[in-house]
C-alpha positions as CSV (number, residue, x, y, z in Angstrom):
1,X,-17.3,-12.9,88.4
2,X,-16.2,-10.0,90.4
3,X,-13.3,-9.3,88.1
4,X,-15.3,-9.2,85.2
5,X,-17.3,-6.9,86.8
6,X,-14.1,-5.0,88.2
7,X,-12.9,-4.5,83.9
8,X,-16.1,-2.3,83.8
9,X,-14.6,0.6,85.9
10,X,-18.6,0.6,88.2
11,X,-17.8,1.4,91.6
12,X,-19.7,-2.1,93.3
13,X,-20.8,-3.7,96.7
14,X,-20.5,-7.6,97.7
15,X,-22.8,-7.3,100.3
16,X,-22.3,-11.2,102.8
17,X,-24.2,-11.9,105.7
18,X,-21.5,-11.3,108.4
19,X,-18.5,-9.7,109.1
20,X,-17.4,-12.4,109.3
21,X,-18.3,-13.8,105.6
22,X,-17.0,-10.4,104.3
23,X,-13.4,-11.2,105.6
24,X,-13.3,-14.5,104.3
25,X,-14.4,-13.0,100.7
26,X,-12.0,-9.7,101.5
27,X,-9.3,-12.8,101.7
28,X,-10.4,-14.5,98.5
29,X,-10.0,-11.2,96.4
30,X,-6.4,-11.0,97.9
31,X,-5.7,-14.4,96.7
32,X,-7.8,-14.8,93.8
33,X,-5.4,-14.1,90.9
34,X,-2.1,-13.0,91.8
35,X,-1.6,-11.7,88.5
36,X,-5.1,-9.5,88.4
37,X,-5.1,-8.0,91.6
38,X,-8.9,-6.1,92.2
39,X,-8.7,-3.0,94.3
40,X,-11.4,-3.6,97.3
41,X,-11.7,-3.1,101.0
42,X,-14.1,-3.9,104.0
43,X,-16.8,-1.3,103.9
44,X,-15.7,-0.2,107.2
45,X,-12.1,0.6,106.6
46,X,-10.8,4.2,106.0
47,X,-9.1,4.2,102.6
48,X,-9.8,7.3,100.6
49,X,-10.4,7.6,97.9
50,X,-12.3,4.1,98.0
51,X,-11.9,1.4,95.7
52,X,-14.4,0.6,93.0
53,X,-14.9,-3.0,95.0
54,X,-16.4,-2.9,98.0
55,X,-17.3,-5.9,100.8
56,X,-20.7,-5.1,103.4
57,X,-22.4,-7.0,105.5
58,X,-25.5,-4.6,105.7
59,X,-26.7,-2.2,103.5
60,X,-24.3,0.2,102.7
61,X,-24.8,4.3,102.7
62,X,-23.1,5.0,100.3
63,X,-24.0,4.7,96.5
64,X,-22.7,1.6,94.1
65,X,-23.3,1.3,90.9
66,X,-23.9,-2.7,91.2
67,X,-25.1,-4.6,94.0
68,X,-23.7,-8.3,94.5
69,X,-26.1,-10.2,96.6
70,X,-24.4,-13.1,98.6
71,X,-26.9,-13.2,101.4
72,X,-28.7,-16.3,102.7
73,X,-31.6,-13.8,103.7
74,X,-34.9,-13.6,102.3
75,X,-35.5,-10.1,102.6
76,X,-34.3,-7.7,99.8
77,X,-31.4,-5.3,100.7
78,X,-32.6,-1.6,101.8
79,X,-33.2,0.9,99.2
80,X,-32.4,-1.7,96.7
81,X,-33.5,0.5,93.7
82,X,-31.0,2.7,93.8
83,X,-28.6,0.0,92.3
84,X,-28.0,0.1,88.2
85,X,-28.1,-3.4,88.6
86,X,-28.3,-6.0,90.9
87,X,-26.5,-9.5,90.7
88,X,-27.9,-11.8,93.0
89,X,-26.2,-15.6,92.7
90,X,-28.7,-18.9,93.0
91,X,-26.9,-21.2,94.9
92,X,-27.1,-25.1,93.8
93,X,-28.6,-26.5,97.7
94,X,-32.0,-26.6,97.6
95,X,-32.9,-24.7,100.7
96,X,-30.7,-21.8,99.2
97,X,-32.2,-22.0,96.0
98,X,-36.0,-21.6,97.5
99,X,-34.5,-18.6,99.5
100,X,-33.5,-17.0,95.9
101,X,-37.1,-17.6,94.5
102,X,-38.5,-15.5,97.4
103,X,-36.0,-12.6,96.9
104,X,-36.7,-13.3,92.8
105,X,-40.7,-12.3,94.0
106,X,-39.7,-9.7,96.0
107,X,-37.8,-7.9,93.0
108,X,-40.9,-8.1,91.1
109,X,-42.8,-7.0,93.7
110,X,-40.5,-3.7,93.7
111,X,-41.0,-3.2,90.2
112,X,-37.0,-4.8,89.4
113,X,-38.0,-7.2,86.3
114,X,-35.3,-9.8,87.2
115,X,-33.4,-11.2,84.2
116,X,-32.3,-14.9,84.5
117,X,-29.1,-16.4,83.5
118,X,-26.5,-18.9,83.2
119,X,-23.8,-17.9,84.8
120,X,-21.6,-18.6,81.1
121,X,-24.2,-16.0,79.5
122,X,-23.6,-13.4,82.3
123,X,-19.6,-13.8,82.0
124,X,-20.5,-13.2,78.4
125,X,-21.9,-10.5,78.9
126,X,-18.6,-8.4,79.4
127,X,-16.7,-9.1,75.7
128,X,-19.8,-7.1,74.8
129,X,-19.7,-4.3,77.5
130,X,-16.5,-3.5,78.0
């Protein structure tokens, strides 16, 4: 998912719950594809200018184009209207998924009309964009 989003040229955040989470995912990227490497870092390293792929575990100050939600929380991200769009994943465990629903009424409740799909129709979505 993250590398279709990467062929859009959007600067974006994957925003986990821990430090900890956003190494592990840091670690994935490296290893994802060693053919299509994605140019991202850990919010908190130096490396100017940034790439367009960017791994937080809190709300980030600076601006991204697209906010990837990978939290277990509840509670909507700060400020989380200042994203072009937001992509935030349903999980398959039930106890996840109910988590989702209440961040899916909190959207709504800050005036984001969520849009709901499969995650085939969302990676269809970039033959279209790009």
């Amino acid at each position: 998912m993250i590398d279709g989003l990467y062929t859009l040229k959007t600067s974006q955040v994957v925003l986990m719950d821990s430090n900890e989470q956003a190494k592990s995912m840091d670690e994935r990227l490296w290893t994802f594809d060693l053919e299509a490497f994605i140019p991202h870092n850990l919010i908190d390293e130096p490396i100017q200018p940034p790439p367009p792929v960017q791994i937080a575990w809190s709300t980030p100050a600076r601006r991204f184009h697209t906010l990837i939600h990978m939290t277990e929380q509840t509670a909507l991200p700060e400020q989380v209207q200042r994203y072009q769009r937001v992509i935030d994943l349903v999980p398959a465990d039930d106890q996840l998924k109910e988590i989702a629903r209440q961040r899916f009424k909190g959207y709504r409740q800050q005036g984001i009309p969520p849009q709901t799909l499969s995650f085939q129709d969302f990676l269809g979505q970039f033959s279209t964009e790009s």
